[in-house]
C-alpha positions in Angstrom: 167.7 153.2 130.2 166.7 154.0 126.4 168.5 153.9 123.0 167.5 155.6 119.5 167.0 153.1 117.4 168.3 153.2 113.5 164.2 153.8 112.7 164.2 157.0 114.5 161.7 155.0 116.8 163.0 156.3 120.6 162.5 153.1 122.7 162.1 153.7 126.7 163.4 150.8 128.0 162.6 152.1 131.8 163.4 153.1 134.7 166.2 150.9 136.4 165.1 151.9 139.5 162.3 149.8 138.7 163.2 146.4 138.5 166.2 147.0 141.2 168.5 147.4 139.0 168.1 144.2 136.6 168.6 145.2 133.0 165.4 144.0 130.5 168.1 142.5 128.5 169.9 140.2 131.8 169.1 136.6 132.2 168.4 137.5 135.6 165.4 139.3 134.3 163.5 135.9 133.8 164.1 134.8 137.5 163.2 137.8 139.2 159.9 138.5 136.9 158.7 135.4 135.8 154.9 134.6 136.1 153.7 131.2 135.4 149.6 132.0 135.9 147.4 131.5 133.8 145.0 134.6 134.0 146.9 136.9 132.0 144.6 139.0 129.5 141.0 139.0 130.5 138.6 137.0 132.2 134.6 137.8 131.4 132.3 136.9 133.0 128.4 139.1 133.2 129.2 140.2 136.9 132.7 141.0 136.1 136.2 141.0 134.1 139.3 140.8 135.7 142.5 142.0 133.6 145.9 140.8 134.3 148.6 142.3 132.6 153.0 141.2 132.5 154.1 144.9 132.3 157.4 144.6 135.2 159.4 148.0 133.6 156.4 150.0 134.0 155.6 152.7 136.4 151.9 153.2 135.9 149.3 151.4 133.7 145.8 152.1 132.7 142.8 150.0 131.5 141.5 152.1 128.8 138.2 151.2 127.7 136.4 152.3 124.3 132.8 151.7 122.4 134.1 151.7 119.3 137.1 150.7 116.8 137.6 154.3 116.0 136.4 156.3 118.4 137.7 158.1 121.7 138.1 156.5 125.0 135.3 156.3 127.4 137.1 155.2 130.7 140.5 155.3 131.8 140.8 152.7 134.8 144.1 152.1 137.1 145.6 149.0 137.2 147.2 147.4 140.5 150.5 146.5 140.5 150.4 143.2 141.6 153.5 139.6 141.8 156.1 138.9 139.5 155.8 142.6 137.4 151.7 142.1 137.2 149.2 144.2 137.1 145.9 143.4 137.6 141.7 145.2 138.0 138.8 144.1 138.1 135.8 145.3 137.3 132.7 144.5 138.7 129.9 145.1 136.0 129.4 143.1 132.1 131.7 144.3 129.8 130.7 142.8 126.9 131.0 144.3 123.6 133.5 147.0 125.3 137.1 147.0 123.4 139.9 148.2 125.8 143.7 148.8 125.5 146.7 149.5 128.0 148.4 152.2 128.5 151.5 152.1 130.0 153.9 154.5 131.2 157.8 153.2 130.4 160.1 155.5 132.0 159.1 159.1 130.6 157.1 157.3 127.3 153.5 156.6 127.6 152.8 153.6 125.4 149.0 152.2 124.0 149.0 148.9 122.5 146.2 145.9 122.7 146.6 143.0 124.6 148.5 140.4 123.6 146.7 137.7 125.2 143.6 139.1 123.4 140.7 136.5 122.5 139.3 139.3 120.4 139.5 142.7 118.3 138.2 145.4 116.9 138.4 145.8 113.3 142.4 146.1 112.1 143.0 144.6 115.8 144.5 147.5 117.0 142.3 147.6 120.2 140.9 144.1 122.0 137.6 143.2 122.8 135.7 141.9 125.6 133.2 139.2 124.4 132.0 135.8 126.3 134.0 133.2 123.8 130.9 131.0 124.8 128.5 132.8 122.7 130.9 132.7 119.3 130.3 128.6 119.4 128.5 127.8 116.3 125.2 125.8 116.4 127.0 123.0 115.8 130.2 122.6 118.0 131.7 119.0 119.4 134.8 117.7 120.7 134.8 115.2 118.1 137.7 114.5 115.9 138.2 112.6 112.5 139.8 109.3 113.8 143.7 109.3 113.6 146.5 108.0 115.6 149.6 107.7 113.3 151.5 110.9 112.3 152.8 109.1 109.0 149.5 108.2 108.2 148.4 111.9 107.6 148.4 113.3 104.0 148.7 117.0 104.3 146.8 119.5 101.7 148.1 123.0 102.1 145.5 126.1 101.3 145.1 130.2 101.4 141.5 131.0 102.8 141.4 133.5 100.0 142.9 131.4 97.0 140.5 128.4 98.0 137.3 130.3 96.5 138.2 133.6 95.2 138.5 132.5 91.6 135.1 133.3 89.4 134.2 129.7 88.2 134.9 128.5 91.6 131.0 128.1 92.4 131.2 128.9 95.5 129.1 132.2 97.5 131.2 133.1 100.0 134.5 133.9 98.1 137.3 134.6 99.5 135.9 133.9 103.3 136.0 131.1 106.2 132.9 130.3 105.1 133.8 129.7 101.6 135.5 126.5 102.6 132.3 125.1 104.4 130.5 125.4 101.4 129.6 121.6 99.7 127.8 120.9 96.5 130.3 123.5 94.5 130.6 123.2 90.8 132.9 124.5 88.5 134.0 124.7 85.1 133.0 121.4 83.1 130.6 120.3 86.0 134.0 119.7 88.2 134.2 119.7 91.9 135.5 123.1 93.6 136.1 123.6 96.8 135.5 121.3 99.7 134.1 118.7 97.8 137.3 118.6 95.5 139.5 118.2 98.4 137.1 115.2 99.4 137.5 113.7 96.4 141.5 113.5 96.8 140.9 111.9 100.0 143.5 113.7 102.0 143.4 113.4 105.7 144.6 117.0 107.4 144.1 120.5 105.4 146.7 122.8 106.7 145.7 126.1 106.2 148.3 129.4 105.7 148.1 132.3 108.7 144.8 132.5 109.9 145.5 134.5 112.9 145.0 138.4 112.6 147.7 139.8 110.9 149.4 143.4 109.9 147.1 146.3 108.4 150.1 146.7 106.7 149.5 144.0 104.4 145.1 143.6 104.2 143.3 146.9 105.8 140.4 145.0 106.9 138.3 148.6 106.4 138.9 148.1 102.9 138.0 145.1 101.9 136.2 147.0 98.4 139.7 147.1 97.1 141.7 144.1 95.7 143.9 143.4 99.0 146.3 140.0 99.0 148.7 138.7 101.3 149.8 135.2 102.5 149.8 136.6 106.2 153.1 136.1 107.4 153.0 139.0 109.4 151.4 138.5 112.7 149.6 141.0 114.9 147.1 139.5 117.5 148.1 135.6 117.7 145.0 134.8 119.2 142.5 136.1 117.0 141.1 135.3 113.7 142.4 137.3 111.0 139.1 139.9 110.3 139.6 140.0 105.8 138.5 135.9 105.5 135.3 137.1 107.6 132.0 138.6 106.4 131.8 141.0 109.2 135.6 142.0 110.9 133.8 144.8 112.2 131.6 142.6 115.0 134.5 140.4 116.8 132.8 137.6 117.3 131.9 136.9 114.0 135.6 135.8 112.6 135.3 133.9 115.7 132.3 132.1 115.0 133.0 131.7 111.4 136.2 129.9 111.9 135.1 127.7 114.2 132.4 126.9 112.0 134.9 126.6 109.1 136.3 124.0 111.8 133.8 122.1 112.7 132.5 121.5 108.8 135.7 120.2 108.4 135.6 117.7 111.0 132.2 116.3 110.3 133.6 115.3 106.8 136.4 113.7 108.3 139.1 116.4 107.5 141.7 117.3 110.0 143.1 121.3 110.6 146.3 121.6 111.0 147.1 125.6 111.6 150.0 127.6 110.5 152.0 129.5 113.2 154.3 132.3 113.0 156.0 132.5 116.3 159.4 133.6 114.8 159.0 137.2 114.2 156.3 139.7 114.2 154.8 142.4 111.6 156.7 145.0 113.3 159.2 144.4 116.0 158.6 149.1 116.8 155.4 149.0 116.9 154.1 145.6 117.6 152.4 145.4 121.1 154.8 142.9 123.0 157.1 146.1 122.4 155.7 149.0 123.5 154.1 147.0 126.6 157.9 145.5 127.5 160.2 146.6 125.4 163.2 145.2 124.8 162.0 141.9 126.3 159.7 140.0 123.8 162.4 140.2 120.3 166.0 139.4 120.3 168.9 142.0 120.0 172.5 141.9 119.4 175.1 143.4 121.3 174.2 146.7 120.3 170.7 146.4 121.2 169.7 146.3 117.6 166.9 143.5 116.2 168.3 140.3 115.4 167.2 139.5 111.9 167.8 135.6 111.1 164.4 135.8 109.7 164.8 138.3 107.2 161.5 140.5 108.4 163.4 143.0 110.5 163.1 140.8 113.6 163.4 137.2 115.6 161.2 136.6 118.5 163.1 136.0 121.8 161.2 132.1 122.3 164.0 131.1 125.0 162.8 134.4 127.3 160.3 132.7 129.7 157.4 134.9 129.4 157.8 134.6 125.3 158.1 131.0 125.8 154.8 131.1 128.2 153.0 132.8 125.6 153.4 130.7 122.8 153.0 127.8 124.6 150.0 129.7 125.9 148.8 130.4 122.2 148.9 127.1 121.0 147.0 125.8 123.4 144.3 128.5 122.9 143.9 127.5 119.6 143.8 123.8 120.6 141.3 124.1 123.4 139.3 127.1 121.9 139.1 126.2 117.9 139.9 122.5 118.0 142.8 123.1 115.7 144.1 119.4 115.4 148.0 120.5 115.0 150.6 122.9 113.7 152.7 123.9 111.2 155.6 126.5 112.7 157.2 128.5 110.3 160.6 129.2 110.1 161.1 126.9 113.4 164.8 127.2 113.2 165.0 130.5 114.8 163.2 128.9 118.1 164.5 127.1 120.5 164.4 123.7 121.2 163.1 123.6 124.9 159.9 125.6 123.9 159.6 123.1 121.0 159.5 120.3 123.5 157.1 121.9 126.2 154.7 122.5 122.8 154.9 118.9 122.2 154.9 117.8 125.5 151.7 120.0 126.6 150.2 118.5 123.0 150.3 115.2 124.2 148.8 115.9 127.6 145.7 116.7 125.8 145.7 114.5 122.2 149.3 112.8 121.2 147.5 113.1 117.5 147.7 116.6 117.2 150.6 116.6 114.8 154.0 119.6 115.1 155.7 120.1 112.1 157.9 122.9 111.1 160.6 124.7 109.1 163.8 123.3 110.6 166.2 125.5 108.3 169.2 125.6 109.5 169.4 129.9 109.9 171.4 132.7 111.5 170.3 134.3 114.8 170.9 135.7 118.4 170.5 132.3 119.8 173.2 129.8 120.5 173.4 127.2 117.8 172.9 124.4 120.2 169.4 125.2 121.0 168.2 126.2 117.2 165.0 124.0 116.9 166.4 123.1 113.4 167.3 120.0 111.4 171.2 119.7 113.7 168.8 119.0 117.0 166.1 117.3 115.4 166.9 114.2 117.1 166.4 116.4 120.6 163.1 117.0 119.4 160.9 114.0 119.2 157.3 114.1 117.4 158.0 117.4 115.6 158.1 116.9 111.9 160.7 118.9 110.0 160.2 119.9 106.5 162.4 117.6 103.9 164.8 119.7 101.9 166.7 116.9 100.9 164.0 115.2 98.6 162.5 118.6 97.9 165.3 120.0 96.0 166.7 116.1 94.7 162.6 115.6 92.9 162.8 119.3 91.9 165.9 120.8 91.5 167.2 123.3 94.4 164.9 126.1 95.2 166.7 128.9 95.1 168.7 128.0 91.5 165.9 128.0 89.2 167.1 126.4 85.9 168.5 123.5 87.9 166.8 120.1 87.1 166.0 117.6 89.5 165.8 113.9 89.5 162.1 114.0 88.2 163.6 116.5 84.7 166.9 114.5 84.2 169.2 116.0 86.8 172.6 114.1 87.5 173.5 112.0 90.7 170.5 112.6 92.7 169.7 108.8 93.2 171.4 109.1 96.5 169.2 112.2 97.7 166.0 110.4 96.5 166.9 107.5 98.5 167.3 109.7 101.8 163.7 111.0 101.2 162.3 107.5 100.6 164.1 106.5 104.0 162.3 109.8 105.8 165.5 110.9 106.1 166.8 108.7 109.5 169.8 106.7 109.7 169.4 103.6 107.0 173.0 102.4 106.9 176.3 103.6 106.2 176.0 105.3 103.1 172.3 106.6 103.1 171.6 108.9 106.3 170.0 112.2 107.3 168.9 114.5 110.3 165.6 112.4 111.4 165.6 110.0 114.2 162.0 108.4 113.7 160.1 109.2 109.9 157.6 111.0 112.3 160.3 113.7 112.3 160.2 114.0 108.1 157.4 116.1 106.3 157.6 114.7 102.3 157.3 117.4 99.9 158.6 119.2 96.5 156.0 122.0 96.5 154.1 124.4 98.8 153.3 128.0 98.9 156.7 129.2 99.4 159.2 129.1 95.9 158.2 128.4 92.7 155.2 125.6 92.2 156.8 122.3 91.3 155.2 122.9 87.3 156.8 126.3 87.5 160.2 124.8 88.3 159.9 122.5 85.4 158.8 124.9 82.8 162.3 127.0 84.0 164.1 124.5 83.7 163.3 122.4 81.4 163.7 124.4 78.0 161.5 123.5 74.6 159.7 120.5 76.3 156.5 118.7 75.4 153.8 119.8 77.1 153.0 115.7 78.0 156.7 115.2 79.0 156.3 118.1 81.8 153.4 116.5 82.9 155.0 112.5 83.2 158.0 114.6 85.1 155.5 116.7 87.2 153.4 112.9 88.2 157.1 111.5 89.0 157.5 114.4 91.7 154.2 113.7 93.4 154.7 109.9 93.1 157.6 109.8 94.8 156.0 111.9 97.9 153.2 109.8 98.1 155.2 106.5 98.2 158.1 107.6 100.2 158.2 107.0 104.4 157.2 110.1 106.5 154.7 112.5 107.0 153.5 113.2 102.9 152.7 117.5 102.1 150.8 118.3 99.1 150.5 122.4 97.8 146.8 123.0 96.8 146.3 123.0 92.9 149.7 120.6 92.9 146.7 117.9 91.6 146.2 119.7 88.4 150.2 121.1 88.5 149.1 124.6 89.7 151.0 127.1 87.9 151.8 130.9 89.3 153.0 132.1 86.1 156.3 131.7 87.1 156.6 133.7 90.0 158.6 132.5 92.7 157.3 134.4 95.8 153.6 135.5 95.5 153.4 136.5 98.9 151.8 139.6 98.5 150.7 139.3 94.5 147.3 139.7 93.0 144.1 137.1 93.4 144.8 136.7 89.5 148.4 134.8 90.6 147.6 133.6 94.0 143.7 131.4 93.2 143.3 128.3 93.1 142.5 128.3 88.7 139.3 125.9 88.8 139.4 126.1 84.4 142.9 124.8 84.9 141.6 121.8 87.3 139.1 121.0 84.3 141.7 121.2 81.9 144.0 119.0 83.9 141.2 116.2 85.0 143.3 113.4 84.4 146.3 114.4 86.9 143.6 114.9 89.3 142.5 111.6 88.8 146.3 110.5 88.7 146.9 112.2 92.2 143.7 110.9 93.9 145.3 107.1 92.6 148.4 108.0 94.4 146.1 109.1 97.6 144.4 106.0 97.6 147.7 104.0 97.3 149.9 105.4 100.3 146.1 104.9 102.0 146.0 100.9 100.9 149.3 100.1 101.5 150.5 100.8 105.0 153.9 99.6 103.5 155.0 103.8 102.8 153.7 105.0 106.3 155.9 102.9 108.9 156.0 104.1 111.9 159.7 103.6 113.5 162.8 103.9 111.7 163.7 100.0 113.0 160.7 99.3 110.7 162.0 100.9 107.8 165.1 99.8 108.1 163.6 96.2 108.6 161.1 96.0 105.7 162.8 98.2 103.4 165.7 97.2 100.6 167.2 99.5 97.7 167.2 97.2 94.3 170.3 97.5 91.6 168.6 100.3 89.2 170.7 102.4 86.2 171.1 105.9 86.8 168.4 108.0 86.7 166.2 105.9 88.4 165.6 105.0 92.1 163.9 100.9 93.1 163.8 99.5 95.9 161.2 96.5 97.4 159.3 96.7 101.1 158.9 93.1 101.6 157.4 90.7 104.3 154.0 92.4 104.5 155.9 95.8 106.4 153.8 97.5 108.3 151.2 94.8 107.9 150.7 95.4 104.2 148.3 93.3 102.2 150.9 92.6 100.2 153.8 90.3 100.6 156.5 92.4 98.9 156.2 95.6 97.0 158.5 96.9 94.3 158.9 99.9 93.5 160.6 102.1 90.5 161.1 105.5 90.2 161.9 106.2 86.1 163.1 108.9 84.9 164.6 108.1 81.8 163.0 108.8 78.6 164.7 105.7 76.8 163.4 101.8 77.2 165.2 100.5 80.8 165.8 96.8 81.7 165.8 96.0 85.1 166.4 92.3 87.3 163.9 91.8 89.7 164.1 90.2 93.1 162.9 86.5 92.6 160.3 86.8 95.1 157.6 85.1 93.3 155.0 85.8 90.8 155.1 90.2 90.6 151.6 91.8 89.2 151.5 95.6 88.0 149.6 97.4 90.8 150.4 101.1 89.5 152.0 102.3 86.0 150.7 99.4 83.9 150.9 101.9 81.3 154.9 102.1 81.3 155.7 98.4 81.3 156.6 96.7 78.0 157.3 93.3 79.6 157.5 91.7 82.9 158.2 88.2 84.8 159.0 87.4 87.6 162.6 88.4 86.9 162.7 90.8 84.9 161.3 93.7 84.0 161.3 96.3 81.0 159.6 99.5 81.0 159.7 102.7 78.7 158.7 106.5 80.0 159.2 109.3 82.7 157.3 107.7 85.6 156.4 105.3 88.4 155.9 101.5 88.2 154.5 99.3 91.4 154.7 95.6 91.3 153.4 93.2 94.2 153.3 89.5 95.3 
């Protein structure tokens, strides 16, 4: 059976014949060929390396073994077709340092294509590499993790390996590489902090950092890293491998290897979690990827005319309810976890999975540490999957101890997304007093009026920027015409205020601490160093909302009050407080969450005018944040003037 595809790519799909019968595309499929071991790839060792490959629609297949990234083949070895559409060889001598392939024979089309269960690769990743993982372990490598238990407790700090250090006054060596992140002691302009020591300073607790996996030649040819090359990496090519452009060397595989672990570990020993950015949904290329021309037809969804599904707008959706795609991701996450240490994962676009392989992620996850934190994209998108089992905000409540990025308070603090010049609670935007109170409640079931998609706040990220859409400053400069510089920045505080003080997991964009600007463009994804680095003169320049977002930091951190745990607790401790329009207060009383303080009050201002408001009589109220904003205050009443955020306690 094979089909010309739209591309003019001809896919073999096989022989029938082969697999009885069974079309690649039947349900059936699954139960006949499904292999639940867990030696696929290759297994080094100095006396030998045995390969195991899932290839069921092929005929023949071939262990091609090279010296080189760009040079012919030196051995062509048969493989054994072995259970469940295997095939396996081993070969009895040390393979290390080899790079090999499979070749594959799919009805009349011979196919070469890596392995996708490779460890390693060869520069650009087209061919895999044999090397003992052992040996890639730094000098300094432990199983020891920054202490943490409670998912609400973590403060998230989103970075680009590239746009961390790339910028000229960033003071760091390694620019631009893994190992530009380990670097401590950094100054920049004005004497400032760069680098790791800046994100020390804020005092966040995980950093998550964009694709670090090896991704598409398409977007960075890592043979041509002497020309200016930038992409977020949203493309994936080898999932298991470190991407070769953030490492000195890509042409020696184990150096990415070693360098990210080191990357890793330096991160650890200063008491910084890593949570990792997956991007299981779709692939560089759904022609030419390898899960293709090994099985095609198997790995990506179609439609009904055997044409990619496309839900994620890159040409493809990967087929995550097939068993052997759901094995391998499952598979790959806990290579990273085991392998690297990653301490959790952020899955893009995690709409288009499905919800079972979301659970067995989580489930396998808590085998090992229940504090690696899953959070994802839940958007609610179209694709070849039933609706049902979308792993998106509608079955978030079948999905517990996955965190699901908040829309609702992104776009009430902001202003939507995708409508640029619309303002948001934080720049004078009607009606949103409702929306911001679902974000401050993680978005779970409050009461009657205020409600949303979470079940527990563990299940709510709280955000209003990241790398995706235009920066939070960006969005206010659009949309807020012929504005004081100084009013922008009270709006742009407001937006991070309310994050840090809300319930739920709380996401900060890097550069969000000195409002990091992208010159107004809305998706950099692929735009020059010049848009995409962090701007280290613009951190000096902006000191004091560094400072500003380090106080907030420090508060959610004090006050255990804004990180409950259970949505019972929140809806215990927690009470909205009569407040005009425009602006959002509520109190957290009777110490919640065990909070030094009795009761806390908050007040989310975004009026420009003078605003009178009654206090609960609770008892005697003292200014713990905003002291700057309030013109009067008993323990009655309060009066306050300005665009921002006012904390009482007792």
């Amino acid at each position: 059976m094979s089909v010309q595809i739209d591309r003019n790519v001809h896919i073999d799909y096989g022989d029938p014949a082969r697999t009885g019968g069974i079309s690649i595309f039947a349900p059936e499929f699954d139960e006949h060929y499904f292999y639940d071991g867990d030696d696929l790839g290759v297994r080094y060792s100095k006396k030998r390396s045995a390969f195991r490959l899932w290839a069921p629609t092929a005929s023949e297949v071939f262990v091609v073994l090279y010296r080189t990234w760009d040079g012919r083949s030196e051995r062509l070895v048969p493989m054994n077709e072995d259970v469940r559409g295997t095939w396996t060889l081993q070969i009895d001598e040390d393979l290390n340092g080899y790079l090999y392939t499979y070749l594959v024979r799919i009805g009349d089309q011979w196919n070469e294509a890596a392995d996708p269960y490779a460890t390693a690769v060869a520069v650009n990743g087209d061919r895999a590499a044999i090397v003992d993982l052992a040996g890639t372990n730094p000098e300094r490598w432990t199983d020891e993790k920054p202490p943490f238990s409670k998912a609400t407790d973590a403060i998230i700090y989103e970075a680009h390996i590239r746009d961390f250090s790339i910028h000229p006054e960033s003071g760091i060596t390694h620019k631009g590489k893994y190992l530009g992140m380990t670097e401590t002691g950094t100054r920049g302009p004005e004497g400032i902090k760069t680098g790791l020591d800046h994100i020390l300073g804020l005092g966040v607790t995980h950093v998550q950092l964009l694709p670090i996996y090896d991704y598409s030649t398409q977007s960075v040819d890592e043979t041509r890293l002497d020309i200016p090359q930038y992409n977020w990496g949203y493309d994936p090519k080898n999932y298991n491998v470190p991407e070769g452009s953030y490492s000195v060397d890509p042409y020696q595989p184990e150096v990415r290897i070693r360098e990210l672990k080191q990357l890793i570990q330096t991160l650890h020993d200063q008491g910084l979690r890593v949570i990792m950015d997956v991007v299981y949904n779709h692939v560089y290329d759904g022609y030419v990827i390898n899960f293709t021309k090994l099985v095609p037809g198997y790995y990506l969804r179609y439609n009904s005319q055997q044409e990619f599904s496309n839900g994620s707008g890159c040409g493809n959706d990967v087929a995550s309810e097939r068993k052997m795609m759901s094995k391998f991701i499952v598979d790959s996450i806990l290579h990273w976890v085991k392998e690297y240490h990653v301490d959790g994962f952020r899955f893009d676009l995690m709409g288009l999975l499905d919800v079972d392989t979301m659970n067995e992620i989580r489930r396998r996850l808590d085998e090992i540490d229940p504090s690696l934190i899953t959070i994802g994209e839940g958007w609610i998108m179209e694709t070849e999957l039933p609706s049902h089992k979308r792993a998106n905000q509608h079955q978030a409540r079948q999905m517990p101890g996955i965190g699901l990025f908040n829309d609702v308070i992104r776009d009430a603090i902001r202003g939507h997304v995708f409508e640029a010049r619309e303002k948001g609670f934080i720049s004078g935007g009607q009606g949103l007093e409702h929306a911001i109170k679902q974000g401050v409640t993680a978005c779970i079931d409050f009461d009657d009026w205020i409600k949303g998609f979470a079940a527990e706040p563990t299940q709510t990220v709280t955000y209003t920027e990241c790398h995706d859409n235009h920066t939070l400053w960006d969005k206010i400069l659009v949309s807020v015409d012929g504005e004081e510089n100084e009013i922008r920045r009270q709006m742009h505080r407001l937006g991070s205020s309310i994050v840090l003080t809300s319930q739920g997991i709380s996401f900060i964009h890097a550069g969000q601490e000195f409002c990091r600007s992208k010159f107004g463009f809305e998706n950099s994804y692929n735009l020059p160093d010049e848009v995409n680095r962090l701007d280290w003169e613009r951190c000096a320049e902006y000191k004091d909302d560094v400072e500003f977002m380090k106080e907030l930091i420090k508060l959610r951190k004090e006050h255990p009050a804004f990180r409950l745990e259970s949505a019972e607790l929140i809806r215990k401790h927690l009470r909205f407080e009569a407040s005009p329009s425009n602006t959002v207060a509520y109190t957290l009383r009777h110490h919640a969450g065990g909070d030094p303080a009795e009761h806390l009050y908050v007040l989310y201002n975004a009026r420009r005018e003078a605003v009178s408001l009654e206090l609960p009589v609770l008892g005697e109220w003292k200014i713990i944040h905003g002291r700057e904003q309030i013109r009067s205050l008993n323990s009655s009443k309060l009066e306050v003037d300005g665009i921002g955020m006012v904390i009482l306690a007792v």
